[in-house]
C-alpha positions as CSV (number, residue, x, y, z in Angstrom):
1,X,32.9,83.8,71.8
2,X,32.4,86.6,69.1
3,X,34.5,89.6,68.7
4,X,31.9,91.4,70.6
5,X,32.5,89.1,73.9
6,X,36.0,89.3,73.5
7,X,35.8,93.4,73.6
8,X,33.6,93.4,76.4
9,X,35.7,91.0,78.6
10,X,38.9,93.1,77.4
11,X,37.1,96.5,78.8
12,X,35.7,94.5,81.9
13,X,39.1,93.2,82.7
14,X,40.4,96.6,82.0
15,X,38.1,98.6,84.6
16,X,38.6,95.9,86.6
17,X,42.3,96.6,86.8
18,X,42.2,100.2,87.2
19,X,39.5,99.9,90.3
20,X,41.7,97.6,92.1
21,X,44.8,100.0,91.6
22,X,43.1,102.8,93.6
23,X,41.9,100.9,96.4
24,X,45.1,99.5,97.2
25,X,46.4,102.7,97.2
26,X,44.2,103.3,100.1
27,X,44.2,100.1,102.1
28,X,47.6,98.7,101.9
29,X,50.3,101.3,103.2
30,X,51.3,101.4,107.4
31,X,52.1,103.3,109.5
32,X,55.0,101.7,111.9
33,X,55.7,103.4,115.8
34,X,59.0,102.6,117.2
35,X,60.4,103.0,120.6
36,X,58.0,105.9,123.2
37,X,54.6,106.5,122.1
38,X,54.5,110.2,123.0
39,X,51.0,110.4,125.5
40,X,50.3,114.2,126.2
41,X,48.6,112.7,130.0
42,X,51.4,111.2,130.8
43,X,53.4,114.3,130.2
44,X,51.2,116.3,132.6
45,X,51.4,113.8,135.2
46,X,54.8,115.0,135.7
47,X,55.4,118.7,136.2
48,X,58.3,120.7,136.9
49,X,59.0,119.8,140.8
50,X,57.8,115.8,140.2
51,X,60.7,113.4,141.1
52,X,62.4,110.9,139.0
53,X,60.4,108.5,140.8
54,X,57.3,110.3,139.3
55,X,58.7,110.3,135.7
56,X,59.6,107.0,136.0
57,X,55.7,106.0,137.1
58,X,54.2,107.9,134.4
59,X,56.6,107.6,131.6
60,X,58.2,104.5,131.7
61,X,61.9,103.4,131.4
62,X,63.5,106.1,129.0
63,X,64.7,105.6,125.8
64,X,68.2,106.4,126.8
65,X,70.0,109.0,129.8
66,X,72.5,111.6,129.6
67,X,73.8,113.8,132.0
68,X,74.8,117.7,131.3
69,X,74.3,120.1,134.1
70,X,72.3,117.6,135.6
71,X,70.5,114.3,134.4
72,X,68.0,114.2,131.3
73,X,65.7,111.5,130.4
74,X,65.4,110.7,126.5
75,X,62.1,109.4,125.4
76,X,62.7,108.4,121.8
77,X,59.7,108.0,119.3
78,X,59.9,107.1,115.1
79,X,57.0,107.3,113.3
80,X,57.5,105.4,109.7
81,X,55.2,104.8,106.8
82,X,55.3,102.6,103.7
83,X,52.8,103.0,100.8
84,X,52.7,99.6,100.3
85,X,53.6,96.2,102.0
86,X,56.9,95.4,100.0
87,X,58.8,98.6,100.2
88,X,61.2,99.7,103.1
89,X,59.3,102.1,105.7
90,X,60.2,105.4,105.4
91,X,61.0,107.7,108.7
92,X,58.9,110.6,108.3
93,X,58.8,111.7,112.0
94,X,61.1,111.5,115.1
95,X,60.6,113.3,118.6
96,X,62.6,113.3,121.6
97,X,60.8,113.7,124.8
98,X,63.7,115.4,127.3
99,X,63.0,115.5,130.9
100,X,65.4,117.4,132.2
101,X,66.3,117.3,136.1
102,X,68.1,119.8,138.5
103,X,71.1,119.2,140.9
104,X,68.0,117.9,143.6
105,X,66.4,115.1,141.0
106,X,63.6,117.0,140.6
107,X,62.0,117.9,137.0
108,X,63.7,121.2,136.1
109,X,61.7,121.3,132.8
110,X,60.4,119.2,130.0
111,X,60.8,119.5,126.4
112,X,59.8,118.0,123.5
113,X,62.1,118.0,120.2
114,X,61.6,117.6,116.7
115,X,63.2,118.6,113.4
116,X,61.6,121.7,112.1
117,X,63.6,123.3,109.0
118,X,66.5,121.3,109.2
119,X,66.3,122.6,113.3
120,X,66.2,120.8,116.4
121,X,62.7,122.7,117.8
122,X,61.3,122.5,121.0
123,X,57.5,122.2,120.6
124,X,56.4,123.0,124.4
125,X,58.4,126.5,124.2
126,X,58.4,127.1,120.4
127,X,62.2,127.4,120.7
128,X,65.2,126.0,119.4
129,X,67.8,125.3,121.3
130,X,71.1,127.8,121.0
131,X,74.0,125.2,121.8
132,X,75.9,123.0,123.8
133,X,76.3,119.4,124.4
134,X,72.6,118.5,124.7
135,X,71.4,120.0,121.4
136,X,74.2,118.6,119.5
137,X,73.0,115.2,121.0
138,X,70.0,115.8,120.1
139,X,70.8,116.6,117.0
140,X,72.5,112.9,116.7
141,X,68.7,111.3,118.2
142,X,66.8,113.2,115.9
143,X,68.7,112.8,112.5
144,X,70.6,109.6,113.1
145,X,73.0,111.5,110.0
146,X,76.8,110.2,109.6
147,X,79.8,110.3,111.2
148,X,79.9,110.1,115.1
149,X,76.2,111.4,114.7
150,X,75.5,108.1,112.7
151,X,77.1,106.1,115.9
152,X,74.5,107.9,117.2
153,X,71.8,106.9,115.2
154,X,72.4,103.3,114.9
155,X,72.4,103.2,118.5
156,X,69.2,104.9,118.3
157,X,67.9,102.2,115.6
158,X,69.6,99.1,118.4
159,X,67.8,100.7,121.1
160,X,64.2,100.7,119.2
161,X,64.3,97.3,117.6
162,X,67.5,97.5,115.0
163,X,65.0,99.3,112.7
């Protein structure tokens, strides 16, 4: 092969490379649900007034229960992504579903939490909660941080697979 062949392979093998470094960029990361798979329908199955019985139809088992002034229903959901196969996944969104019931087991209201500027926010009444023993719980669900929150968090990760 002549120095010409040699060049020619050298720059084939080159492009060759780079085109296979962008595509794989594209096709290999994931995306990884743990735990509730938030459904919108489902939700609306179950307004204020529907029973436990109803949330437990159209929701499922929840995630985890607490009870405050009256019982709530915790429908966790993670949403991870890892560029590429190898590396650890990456938590880049968690929401609490809360169904919260009155002193009658009926659905009081619902609410739906995620982080929002270092905030627990409420994305059904564009609020964030002001206090009290829920919202520091939620706090715990939704940023699984250290100290008794982190006892919180890893039973968070035991309850949706030991992610």
């Amino acid at each position: 092969m002549g120095m010409m062949g040699k060049a020619a392979m050298l720059a084939f093998g080159v492009s060759l490379g780079l085109s296979g470094c962008t595509t794989s960029n594209m096709g290999i990361g994931e995306t990884i649900y743990n735990g509730y798979v938030l459904d919108k329908d489902s939700l609306d199955l179950i307004p204020e007034g529907s029973s436990r019985e109803q949330v437990l139809l159209s929701m499922g088992t929840p995630s985890t229960t607490a009870t405050f002034d009256g019982e709530v229903f915790y429908y966790i959901s993670q949403k991870r992504e890892r560029p590429v196969a190898f590396m650890k996944p990456k938590l880049v969104e968690q929401t609490v579903v809360a169904i919260y019931f009155n002193k009658e087991g009926t659905v009081a209201r619902r609410a739906i939490y995620t982080m929002q500027d270092g905030k627990v926010f409420d994305t059904i009444s564009r609020t964030t909660p002001t206090g009290g023993k829920d919202l520091t719980f939620l706090q715990q669900l939704l940023t699984g941080g250290g100290g008794a929150a982190g006892a919180a968090g890893s039973a968070v990760r035991n309850l949706l697979g030991g992610q």
